[in-house]
Each structure stands twice: as C-alpha cells, then as structure tokens.
C-alpha positions in Angstrom: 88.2 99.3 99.3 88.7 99.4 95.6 92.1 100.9 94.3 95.5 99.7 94.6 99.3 100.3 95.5 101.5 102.2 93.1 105.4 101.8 92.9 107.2 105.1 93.0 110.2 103.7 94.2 111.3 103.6 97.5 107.6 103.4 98.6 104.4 102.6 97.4 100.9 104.9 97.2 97.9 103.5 97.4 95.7 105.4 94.6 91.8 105.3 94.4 90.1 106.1 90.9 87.5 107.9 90.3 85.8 109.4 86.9 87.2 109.5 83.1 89.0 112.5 81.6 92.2 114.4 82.5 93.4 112.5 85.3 93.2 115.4 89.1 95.2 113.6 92.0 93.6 114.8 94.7 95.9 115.2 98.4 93.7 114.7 101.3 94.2 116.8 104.2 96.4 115.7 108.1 98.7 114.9 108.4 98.8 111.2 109.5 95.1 111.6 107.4 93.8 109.1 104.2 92.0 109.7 100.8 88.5 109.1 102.9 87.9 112.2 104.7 86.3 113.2 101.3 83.7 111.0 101.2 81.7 111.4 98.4 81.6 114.9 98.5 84.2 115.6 95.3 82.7 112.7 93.3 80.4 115.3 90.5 83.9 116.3 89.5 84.1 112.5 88.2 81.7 113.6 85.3 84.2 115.6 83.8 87.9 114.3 85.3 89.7 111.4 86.5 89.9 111.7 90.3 92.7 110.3 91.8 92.5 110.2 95.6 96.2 109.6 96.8 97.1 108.3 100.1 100.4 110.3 100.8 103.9 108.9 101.6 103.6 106.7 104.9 100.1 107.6 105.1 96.3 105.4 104.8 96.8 102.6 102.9 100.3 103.4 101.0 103.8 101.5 101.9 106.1 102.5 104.4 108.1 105.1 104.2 111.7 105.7 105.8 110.2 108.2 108.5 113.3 110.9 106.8 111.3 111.3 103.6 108.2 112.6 105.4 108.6 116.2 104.5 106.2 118.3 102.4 109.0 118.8 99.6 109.4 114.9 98.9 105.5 114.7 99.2 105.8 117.2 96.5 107.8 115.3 94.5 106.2 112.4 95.0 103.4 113.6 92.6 105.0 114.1 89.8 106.9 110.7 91.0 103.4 109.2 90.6 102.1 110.5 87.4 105.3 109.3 86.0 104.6 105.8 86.9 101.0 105.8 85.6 102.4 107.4 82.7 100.5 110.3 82.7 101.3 113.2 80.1 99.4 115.5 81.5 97.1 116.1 85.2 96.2 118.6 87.4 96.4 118.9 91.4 93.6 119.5 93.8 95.1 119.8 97.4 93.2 120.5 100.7 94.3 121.3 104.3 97.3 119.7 104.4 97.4 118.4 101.2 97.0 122.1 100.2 100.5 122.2 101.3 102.0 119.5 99.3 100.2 121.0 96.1 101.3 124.1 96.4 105.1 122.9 97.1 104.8 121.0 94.0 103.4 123.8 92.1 106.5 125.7 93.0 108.8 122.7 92.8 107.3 121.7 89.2 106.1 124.8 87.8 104.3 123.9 84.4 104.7 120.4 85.3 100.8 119.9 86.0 98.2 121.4 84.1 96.8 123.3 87.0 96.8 123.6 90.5 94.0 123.9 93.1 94.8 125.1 96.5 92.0 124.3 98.9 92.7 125.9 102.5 96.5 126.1 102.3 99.1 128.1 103.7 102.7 129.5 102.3 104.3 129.2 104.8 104.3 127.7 108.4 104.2 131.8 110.3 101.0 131.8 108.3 99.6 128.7 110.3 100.0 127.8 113.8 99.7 131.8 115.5 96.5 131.7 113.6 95.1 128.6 115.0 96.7 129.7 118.6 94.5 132.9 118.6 91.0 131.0 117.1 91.7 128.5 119.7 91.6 131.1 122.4 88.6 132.7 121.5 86.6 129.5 120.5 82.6 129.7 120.6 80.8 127.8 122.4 82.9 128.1 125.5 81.8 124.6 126.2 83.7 122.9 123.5 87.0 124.9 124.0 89.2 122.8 126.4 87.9 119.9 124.0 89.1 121.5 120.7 92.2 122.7 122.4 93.2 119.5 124.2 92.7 117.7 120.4 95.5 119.5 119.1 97.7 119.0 122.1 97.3 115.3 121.6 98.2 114.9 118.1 102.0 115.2 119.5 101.2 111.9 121.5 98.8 110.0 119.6 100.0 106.1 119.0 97.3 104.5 117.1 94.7 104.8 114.3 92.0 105.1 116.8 93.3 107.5 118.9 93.9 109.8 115.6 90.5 109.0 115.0 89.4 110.6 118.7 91.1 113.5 118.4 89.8 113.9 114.7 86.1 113.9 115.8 87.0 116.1 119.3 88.5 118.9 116.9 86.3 118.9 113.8 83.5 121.2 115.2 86.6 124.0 115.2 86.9 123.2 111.5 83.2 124.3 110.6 82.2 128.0 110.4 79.0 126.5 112.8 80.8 124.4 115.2 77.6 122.6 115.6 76.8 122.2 112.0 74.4 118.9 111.7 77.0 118.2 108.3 79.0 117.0 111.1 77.7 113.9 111.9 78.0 112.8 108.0 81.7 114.1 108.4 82.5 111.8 111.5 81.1 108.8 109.2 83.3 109.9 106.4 86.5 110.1 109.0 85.0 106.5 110.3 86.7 104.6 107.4 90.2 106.0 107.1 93.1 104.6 108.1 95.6 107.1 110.2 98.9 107.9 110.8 99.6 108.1 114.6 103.6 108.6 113.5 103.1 110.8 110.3 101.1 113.2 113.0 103.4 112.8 115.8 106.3 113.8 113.1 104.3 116.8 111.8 102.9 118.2 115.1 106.6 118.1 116.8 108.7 118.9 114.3 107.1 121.8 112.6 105.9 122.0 108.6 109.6 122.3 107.2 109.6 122.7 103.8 106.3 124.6 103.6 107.9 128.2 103.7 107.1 128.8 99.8 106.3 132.7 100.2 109.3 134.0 97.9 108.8 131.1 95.1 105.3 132.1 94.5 106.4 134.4 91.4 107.8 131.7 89.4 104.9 129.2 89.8 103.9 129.2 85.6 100.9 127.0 85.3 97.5 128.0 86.4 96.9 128.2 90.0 92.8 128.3 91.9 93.1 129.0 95.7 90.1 128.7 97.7 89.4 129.6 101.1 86.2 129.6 103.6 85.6 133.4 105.0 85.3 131.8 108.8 88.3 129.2 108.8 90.2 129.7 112.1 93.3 127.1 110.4 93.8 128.5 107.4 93.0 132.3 106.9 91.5 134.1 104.2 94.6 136.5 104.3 97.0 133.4 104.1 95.1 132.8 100.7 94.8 136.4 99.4 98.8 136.3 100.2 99.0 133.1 98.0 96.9 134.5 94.9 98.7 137.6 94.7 102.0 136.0 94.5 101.3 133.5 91.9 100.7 135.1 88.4 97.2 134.7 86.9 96.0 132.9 90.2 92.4 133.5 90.8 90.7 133.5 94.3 87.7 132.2 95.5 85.8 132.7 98.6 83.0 131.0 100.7 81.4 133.1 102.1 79.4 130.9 104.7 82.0 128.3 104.9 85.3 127.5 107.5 87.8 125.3 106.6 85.6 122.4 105.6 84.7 123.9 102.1 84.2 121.0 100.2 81.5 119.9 102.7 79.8 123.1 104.0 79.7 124.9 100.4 79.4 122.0 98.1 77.8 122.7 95.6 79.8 126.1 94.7 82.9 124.7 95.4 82.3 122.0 92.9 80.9 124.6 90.3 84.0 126.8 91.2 86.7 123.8 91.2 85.2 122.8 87.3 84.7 125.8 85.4 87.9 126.8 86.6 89.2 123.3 85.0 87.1 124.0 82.1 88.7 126.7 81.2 92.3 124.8 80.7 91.0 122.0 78.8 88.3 119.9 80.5 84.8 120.0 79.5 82.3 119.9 82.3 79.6 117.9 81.2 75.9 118.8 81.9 75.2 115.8 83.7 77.8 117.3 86.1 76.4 120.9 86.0 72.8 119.6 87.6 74.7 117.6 90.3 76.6 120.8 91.3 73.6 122.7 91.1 72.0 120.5 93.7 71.7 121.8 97.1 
C-alpha cells in the first residue's frame, strides 16, 4: 500500500497521494472505516488536484490515538494539524459519510482556513442522523434483508475486530444504495475487502453518540466556499439534512443525485466527479480535458 505516516503530534496519519495540483484531503466515511472504501472511484479528480486520502485519528493505517481524542472536533483539527505539517499553504476538503462530519466541523472550526469545502452525505447535527436511519430501517425493502440490515447496525456497538467490522460492513451496505441490490455492490465489497477497521473507533462512536457534531448554529460564519451533496434516496443522511446545511452556510451550493442513496460517489459517478470539479474549478483549479472525458464516461 503506497503512502506513508504523517506526524501531527500526539499521533500519526497515514496519508495516501494521489494526483498533482492543489492538494484535496479527502475523509473517508465510518467510523472505525479507512481511505479504501473509495476505491478508485475519486481517482479522475487526480487530473486536476492532489488527492490526499487520510486515514483519520486511530483509524486504518494511522498511529494510535489516546481513545479521549476520538471526537469529530479534534478530527477537525487534525486537518488543519496535517496540512500544517506537509506545509501546505493552501487545500481544500472533500468529506463523505462520516468524514462529511469531520469536514464540515472543520469548516466551522477554520472558517477560511481551507480553500473550499465539500460535504458529501453529511449531517449538522446528530438529531439530524440516527431518527432518520431508525425510521428507513423500519421500513426497509426487500423485507428479506431487513433483520440483516438492522442487526448490522446493532453490532457495530460490539464489534472487536477488523473482520467483524468488515461483516457487518458488507451485511449493511445494500441499505446504503438507493437499489439495495445494485450489481455496483459486489465492486463495493472488493473495495471494503482491503481496509483496515477500527472495531474500537466504532464501538466509541456507536455508544457514545456523535458529540461534537451539533454545528447547526455555526453554519453562518463558515466564510470559505462550501459544495454539499446528497443522493435523493439516502435513508442515513437525508436530503433535508443537506438542504438545512446549504442554506445555513453563505454562498453554499447544493447538489442532488437524483438516482443515487448514500453511495454517491459510486452510484452517480460520473456526475459527482463533473459536479465535485467544476465546482473546484471555479476557486482556482483547472480541470483538465483529459479529466472532462473520464468524467464523461459512463
């Protein structure tokens, strides 16, 4: 696995490079998750940026972490932590799922301090979150693979290994497309085959709650540019949680996949990478043409 460990002090992150040109750290989803539940699926973005999968505090391949820092707010900080030590002048922030959260804490935590922000499914605030995903969870289609979704998320708050984060990753992704039996799955479950996962980083998240995420009032003072995209069928994050988040932030625009769920990087690639660029074209990357025809592909 090419890439390496970065010092940020009291832990390390283990950062994998993609791409030339303004330097996008890019916050995979979980948590307890790693950089490689994107695949390849970002990688046309390398034609015009410098992708920087990050594997978050305690997280993939990164140090560890005293379990007290794992909070969205010090994941936030971490970022700027982190462009700091690669002395970076300037970057930008894609975040999805999860990582949504962390980018969005930063963006309110560093307003101005990244060029722009992307929020990819996110939330503001935790009330926006679980009652959500209780009342999908309910109503799941196909009855079938209900109880199976269901008991995935009841065992993140007793998972102990990798592997069993692993299990309960490929028992709950089907609730994650807007076609729970989307054939993009299986590429998905070879994607989620080579991470590394945090059984503790989940158990921490799933029983003590997403403190730190409740951003709702801070919104207004987030002064850099802001792109918040969201999948019309996602039963985690909802398209109202992104609306909410857009028309807090000043200047935000909002995007919407129409056909997608909450995997829109994989179910709507080739708009989502159109969408993600010419919005980063438009504050100081060029997207090069090269890039344009691998977007454009189906």
């Amino acid at each position: 696995m090419p890439g390496q460990r970065v010092s940020i002090g009291d832990t390390e992150l283990f950062v994998e490079e993609r791409g030339e040109g303004l330097p996008v750290f890019v916050l995979h989803g979980g948590p307890g998750l790693d950089h490689t539940m994107f695949g390849r699926h970002l990688d046309p973005l390398g034609d015009a940026c410098r992708l920087l999968f990050v594997d978050q505090r305690g997280q993939g391949r990164s140090g560890e972490s005293d379990p007290a820092t794992w909070t969205i707010a010090q994941m936030a900080a971490d970022v700027s932590a982190l462009a700091a030590a690669l002395e970076l002048g300037r970057y930008a922030v894609l975040g999805h799922s999860f990582g949504a959260m962390v980018a969005l804490r930063h963006a309110v935590d560093f307003s101005g301090g990244p060029a722009a922000t992307i929020v990819s499914s996110g939330v503001a605030s935790e009330r926006q979150l679980m009652p959500f995903v209780e009342a999908n969870l309910a109503a799941f289609e196909p009855v079938e693979l209900r109880e199976q979704i269901a008991s995935s998320w009841e065992r993140e708050q007793t998972a102990q290994t990798s592997d069993e984060v692993l299990e309960l990753l490929v028992d709950q992704m089907p609730f994650h497309f807007a076609d729970p039996r989307d054939p993009r799955l299986a590429g998905l479950r070879e994607d989620l085959a080579h991470g590394v996962y945090s059984a503790d980083v989940l158990r921490h998240f799933s029983s003590a709650g997403y403190g730190g995420l409740d951003v709702e009032a801070q919104l207004p003072g987030v002064g850099h540019p802001v792109l918040v995209l969201a999948g019309r069928h996602d039963r985690t994050t909802s398209v109202a949680a992104a609306e909410f988040i857009a028309a807090g932030i000043p200047g935000a625009q909002l995007t919407i996949f129409e056909d997608a769920g909450h995997m829109t990087f994989v179910e709507d690639n080739a708009a989502y990478i159109r969408t993600v660029a010419d919005f980063l074209g438009r504050h100081g990357i060029v997207f090069s043409e090269d890039a344009a025809s691998s977007a454009r592909r189906p």
